[in-house]
Gaussian input, Z-matrix of N, CA and C with variables (Angstrom, degrees):
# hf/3-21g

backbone

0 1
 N
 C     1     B1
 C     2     B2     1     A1
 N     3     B3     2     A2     1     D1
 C     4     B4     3     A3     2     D2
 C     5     B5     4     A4     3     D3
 N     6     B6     5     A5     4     D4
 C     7     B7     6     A6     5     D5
 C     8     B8     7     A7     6     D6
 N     9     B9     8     A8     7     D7
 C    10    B10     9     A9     8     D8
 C    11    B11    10    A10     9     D9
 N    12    B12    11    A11    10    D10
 C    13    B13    12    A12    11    D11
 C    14    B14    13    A13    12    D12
 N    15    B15    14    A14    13    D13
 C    16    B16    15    A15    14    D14
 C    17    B17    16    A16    15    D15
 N    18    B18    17    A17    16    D16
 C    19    B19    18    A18    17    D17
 C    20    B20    19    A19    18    D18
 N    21    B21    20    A20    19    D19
 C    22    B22    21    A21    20    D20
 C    23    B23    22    A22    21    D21
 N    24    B24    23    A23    22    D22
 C    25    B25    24    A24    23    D23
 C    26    B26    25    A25    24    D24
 N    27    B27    26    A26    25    D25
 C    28    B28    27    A27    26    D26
 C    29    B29    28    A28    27    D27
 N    30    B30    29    A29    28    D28
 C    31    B31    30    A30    29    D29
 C    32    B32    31    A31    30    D30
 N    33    B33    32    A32    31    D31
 C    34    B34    33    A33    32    D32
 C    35    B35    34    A34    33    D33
 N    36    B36    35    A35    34    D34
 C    37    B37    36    A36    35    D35
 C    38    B38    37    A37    36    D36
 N    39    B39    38    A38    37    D37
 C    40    B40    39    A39    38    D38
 C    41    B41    40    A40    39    D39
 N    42    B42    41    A41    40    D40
 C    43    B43    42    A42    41    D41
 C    44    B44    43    A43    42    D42
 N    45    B45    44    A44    43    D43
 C    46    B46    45    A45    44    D44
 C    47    B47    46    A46    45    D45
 N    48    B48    47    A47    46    D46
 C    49    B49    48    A48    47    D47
 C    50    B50    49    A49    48    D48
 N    51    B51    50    A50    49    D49
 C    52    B52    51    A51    50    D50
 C    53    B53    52    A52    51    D51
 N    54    B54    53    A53    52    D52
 C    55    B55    54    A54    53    D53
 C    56    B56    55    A55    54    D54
 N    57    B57    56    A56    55    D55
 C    58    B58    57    A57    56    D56
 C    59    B59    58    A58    57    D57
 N    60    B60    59    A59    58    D58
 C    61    B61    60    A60    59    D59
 C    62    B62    61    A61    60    D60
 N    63    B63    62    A62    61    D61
 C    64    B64    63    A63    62    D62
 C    65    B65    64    A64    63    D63
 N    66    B66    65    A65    64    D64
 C    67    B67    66    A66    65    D65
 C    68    B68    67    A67    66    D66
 N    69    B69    68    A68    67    D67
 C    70    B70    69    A69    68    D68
 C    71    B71    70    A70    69    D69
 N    72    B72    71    A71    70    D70
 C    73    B73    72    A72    71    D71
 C    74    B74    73    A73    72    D72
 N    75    B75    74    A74    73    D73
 C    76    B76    75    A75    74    D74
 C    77    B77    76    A76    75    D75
 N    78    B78    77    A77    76    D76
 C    79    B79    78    A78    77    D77
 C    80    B80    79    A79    78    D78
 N    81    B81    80    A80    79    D79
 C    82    B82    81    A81    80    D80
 C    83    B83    82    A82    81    D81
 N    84    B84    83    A83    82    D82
 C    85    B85    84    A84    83    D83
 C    86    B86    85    A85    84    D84
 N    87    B87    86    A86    85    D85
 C    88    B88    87    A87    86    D86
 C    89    B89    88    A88    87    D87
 N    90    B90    89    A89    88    D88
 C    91    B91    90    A90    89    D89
 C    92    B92    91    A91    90    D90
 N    93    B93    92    A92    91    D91
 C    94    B94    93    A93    92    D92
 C    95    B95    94    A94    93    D93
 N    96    B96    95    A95    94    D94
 C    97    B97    96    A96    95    D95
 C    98    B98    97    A97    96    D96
 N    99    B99    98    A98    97    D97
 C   100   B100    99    A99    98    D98
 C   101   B101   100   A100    99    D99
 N   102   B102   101   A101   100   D100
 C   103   B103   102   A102   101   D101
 C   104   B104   103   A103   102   D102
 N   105   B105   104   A104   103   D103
 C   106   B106   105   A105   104   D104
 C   107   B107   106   A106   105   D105
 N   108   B108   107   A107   106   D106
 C   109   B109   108   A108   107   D107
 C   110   B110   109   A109   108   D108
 N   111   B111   110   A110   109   D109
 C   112   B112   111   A111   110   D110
 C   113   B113   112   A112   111   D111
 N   114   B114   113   A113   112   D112
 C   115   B115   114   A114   113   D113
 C   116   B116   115   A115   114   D114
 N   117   B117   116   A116   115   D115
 C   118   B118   117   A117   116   D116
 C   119   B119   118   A118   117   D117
 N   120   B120   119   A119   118   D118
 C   121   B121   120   A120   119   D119
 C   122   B122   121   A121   120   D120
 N   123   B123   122   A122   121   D121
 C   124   B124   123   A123   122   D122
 C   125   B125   124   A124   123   D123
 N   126   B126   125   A125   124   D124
 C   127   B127   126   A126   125   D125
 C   128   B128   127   A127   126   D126
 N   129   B129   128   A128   127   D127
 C   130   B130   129   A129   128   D128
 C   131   B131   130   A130   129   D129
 N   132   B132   131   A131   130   D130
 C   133   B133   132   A132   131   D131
 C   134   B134   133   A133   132   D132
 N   135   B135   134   A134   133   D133
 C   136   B136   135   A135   134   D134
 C   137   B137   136   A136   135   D135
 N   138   B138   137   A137   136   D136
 C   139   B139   138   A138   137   D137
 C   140   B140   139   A139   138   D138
 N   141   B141   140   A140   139   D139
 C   142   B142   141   A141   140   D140
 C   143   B143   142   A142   141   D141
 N   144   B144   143   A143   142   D142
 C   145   B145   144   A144   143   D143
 C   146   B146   145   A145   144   D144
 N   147   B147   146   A146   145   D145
 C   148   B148   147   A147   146   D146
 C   149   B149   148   A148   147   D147
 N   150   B150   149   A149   148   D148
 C   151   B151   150   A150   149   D149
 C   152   B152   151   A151   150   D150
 N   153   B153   152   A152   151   D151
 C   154   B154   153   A153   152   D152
 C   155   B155   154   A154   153   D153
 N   156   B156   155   A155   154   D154
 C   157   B157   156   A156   155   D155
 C   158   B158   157   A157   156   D156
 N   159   B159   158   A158   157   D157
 C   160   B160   159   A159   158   D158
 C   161   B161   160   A160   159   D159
 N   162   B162   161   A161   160   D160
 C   163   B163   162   A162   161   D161
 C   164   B164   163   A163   162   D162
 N   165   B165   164   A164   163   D163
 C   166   B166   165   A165   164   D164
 C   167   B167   166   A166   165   D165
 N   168   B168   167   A167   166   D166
 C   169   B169   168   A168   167   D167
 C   170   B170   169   A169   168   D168
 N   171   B171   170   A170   169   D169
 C   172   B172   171   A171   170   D170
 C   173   B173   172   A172   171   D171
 N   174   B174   173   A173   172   D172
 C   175   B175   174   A174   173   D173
 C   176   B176   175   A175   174   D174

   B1=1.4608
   B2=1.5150
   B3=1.3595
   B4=1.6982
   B5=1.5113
   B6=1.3279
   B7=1.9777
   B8=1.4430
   B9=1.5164
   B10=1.1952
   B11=1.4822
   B12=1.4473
   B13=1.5973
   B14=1.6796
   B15=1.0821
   B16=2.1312
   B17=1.5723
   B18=1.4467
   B19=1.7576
   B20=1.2965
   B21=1.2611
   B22=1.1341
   B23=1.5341
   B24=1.5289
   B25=1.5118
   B26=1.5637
   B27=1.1119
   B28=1.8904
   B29=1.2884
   B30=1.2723
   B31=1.3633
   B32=1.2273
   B33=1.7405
   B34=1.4152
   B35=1.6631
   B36=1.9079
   B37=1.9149
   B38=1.9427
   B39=1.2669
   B40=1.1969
   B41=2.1207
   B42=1.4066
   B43=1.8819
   B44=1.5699
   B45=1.0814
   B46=1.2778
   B47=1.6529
   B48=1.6497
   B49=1.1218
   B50=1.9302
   B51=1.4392
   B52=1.4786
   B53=2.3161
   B54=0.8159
   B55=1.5597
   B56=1.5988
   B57=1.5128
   B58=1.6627
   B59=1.6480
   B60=2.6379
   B61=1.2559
   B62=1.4684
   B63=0.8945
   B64=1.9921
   B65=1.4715
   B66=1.6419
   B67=1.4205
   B68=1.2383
   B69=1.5807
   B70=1.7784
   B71=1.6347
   B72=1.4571
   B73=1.2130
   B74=1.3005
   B75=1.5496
   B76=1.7802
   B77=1.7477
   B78=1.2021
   B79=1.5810
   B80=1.8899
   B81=1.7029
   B82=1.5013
   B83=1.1138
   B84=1.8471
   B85=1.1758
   B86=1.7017
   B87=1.0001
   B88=1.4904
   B89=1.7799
   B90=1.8304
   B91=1.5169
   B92=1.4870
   B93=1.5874
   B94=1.3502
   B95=1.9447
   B96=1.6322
   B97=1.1934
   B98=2.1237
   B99=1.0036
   B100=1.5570
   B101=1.4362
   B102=1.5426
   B103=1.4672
   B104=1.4039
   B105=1.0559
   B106=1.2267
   B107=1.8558
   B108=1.7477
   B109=1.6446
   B110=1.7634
   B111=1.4228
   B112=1.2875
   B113=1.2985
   B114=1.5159
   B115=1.7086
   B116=1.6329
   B117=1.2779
   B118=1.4595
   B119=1.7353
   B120=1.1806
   B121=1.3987
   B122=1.9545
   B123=1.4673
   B124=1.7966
   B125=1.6446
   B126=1.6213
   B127=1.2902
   B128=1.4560
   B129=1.7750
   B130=2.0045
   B131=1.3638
   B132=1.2258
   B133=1.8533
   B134=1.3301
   B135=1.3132
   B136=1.7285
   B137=1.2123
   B138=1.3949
   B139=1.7577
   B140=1.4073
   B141=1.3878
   B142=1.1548
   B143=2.0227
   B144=1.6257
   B145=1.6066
   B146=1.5077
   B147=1.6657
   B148=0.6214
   B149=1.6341
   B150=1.2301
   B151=1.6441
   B152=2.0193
   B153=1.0671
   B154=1.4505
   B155=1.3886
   B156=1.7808
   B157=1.1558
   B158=1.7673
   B159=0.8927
   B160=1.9013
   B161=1.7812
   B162=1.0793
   B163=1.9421
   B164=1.5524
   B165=1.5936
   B166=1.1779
   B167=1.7691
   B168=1.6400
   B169=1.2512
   B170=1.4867
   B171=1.1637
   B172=1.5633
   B173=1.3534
   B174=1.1657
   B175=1.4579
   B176=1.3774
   A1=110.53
   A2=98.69
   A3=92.73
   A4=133.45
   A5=95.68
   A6=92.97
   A7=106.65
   A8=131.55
   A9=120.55
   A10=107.54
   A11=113.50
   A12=107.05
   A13=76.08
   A14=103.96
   A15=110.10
   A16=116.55
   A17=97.33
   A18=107.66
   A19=94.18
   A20=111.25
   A21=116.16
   A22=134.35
   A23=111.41
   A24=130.59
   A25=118.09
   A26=105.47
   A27=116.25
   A28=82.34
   A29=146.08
   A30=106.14
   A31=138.68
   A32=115.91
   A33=146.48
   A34=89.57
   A35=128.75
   A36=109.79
   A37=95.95
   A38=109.97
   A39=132.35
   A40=100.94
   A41=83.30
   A42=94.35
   A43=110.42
   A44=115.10
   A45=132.80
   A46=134.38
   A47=75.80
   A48=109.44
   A49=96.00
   A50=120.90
   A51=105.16
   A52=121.40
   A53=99.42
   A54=90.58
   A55=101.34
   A56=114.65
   A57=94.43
   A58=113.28
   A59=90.81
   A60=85.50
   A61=123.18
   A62=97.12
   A63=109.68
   A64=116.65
   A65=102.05
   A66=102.17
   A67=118.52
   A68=113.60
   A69=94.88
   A70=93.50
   A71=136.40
   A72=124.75
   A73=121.89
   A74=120.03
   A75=112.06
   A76=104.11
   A77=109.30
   A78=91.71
   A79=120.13
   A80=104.16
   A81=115.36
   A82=117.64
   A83=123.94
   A84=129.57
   A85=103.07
   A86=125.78
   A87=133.08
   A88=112.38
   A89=111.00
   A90=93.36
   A91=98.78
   A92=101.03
   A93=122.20
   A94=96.02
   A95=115.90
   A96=82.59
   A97=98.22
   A98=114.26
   A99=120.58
   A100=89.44
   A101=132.22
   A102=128.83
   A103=131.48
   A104=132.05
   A105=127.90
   A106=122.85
   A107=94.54
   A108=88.93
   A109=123.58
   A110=107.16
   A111=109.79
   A112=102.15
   A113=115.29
   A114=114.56
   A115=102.01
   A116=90.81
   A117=96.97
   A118=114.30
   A119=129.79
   A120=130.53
   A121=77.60
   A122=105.43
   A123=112.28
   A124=107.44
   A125=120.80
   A126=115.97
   A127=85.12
   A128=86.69
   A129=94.08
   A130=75.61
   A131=149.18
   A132=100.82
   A133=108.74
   A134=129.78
   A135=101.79
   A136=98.95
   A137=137.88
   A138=110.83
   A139=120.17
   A140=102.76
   A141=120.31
   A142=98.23
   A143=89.63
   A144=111.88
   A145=102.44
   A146=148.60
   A147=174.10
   A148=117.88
   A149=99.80
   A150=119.49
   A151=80.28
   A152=107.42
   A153=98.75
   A154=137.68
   A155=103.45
   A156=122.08
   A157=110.03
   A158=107.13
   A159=98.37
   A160=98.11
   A161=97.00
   A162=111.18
   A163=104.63
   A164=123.52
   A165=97.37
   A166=88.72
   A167=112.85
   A168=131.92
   A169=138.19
   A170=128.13
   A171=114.85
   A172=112.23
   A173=114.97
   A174=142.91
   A175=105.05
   D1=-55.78
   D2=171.59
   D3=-69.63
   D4=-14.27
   D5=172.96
   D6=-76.63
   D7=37.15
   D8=166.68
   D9=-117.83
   D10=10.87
   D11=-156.34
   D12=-128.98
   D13=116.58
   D14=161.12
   D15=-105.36
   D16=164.90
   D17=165.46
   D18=-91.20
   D19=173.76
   D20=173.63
   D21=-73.79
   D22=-21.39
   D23=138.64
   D24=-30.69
   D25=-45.05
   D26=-169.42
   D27=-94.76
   D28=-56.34
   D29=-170.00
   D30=-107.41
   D31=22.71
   D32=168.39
   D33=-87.05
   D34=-34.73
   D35=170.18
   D36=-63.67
   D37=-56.10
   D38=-168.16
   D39=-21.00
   D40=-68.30
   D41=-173.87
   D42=-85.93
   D43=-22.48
   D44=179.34
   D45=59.55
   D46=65.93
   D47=-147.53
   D48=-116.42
   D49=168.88
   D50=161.85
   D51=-87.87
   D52=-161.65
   D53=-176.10
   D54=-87.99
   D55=-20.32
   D56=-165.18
   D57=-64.16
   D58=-33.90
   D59=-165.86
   D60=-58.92
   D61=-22.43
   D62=-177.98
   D63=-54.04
   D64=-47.53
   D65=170.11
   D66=-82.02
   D67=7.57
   D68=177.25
   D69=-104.31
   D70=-17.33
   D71=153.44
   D72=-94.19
   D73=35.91
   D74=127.50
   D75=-109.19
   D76=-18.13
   D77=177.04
   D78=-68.70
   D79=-20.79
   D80=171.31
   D81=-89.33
   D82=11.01
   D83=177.01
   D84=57.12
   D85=17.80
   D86=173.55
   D87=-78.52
   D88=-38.10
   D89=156.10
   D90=-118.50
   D91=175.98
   D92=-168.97
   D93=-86.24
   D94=121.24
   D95=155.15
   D96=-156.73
   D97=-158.95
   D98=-153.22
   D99=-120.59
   D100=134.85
   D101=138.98
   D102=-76.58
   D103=102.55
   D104=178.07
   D105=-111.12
   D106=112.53
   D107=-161.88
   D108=79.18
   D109=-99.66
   D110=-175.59
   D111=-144.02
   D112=15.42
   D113=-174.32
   D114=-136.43
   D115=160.23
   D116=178.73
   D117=-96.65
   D118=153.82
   D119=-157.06
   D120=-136.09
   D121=138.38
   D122=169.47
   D123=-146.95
   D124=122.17
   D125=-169.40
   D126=-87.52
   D127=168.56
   D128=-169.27
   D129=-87.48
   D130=-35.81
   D131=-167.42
   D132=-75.33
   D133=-7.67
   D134=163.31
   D135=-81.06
   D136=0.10
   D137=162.59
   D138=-73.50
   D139=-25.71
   D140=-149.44
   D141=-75.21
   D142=-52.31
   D143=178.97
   D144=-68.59
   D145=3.49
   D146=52.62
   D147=52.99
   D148=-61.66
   D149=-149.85
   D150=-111.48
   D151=-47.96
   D152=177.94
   D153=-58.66
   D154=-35.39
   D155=168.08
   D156=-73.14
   D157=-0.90
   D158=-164.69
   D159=-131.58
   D160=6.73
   D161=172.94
   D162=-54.47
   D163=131.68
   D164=-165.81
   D165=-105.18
   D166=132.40
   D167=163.31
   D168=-29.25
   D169=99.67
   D170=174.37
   D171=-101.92
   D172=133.87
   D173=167.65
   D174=-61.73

């Protein structure tokens, strides 16, 4: 149950990505994620819905 909920550490390995980018797509409301305390909490299906929505399209 809980391996669906990351810090943003786990899910900057997750996308593989660094931590700022993560926080600059929850600060652009671009991913979905939860504050908890002083940290941010992000379930992988909003990474997931994430990566789907931003898939780039072929014609």
């Amino acid at each position: 149950m809980f391996d669906n909920i990351l810090t943003v550490a786990q899910a900057a390995e997750y996308l593989k990505v660094c931590e700022k980018t993560v926080r600059r797509l929850i600060a652009k409301q671009e991913l979905a994620a939860s504050k908890v305390g002083k940290s941010w909490r992000i379930q992988k299906i909003d990474i997931d819905k994430y990566l789907s929505e931003t898939r780039n399209k072929q014609i």
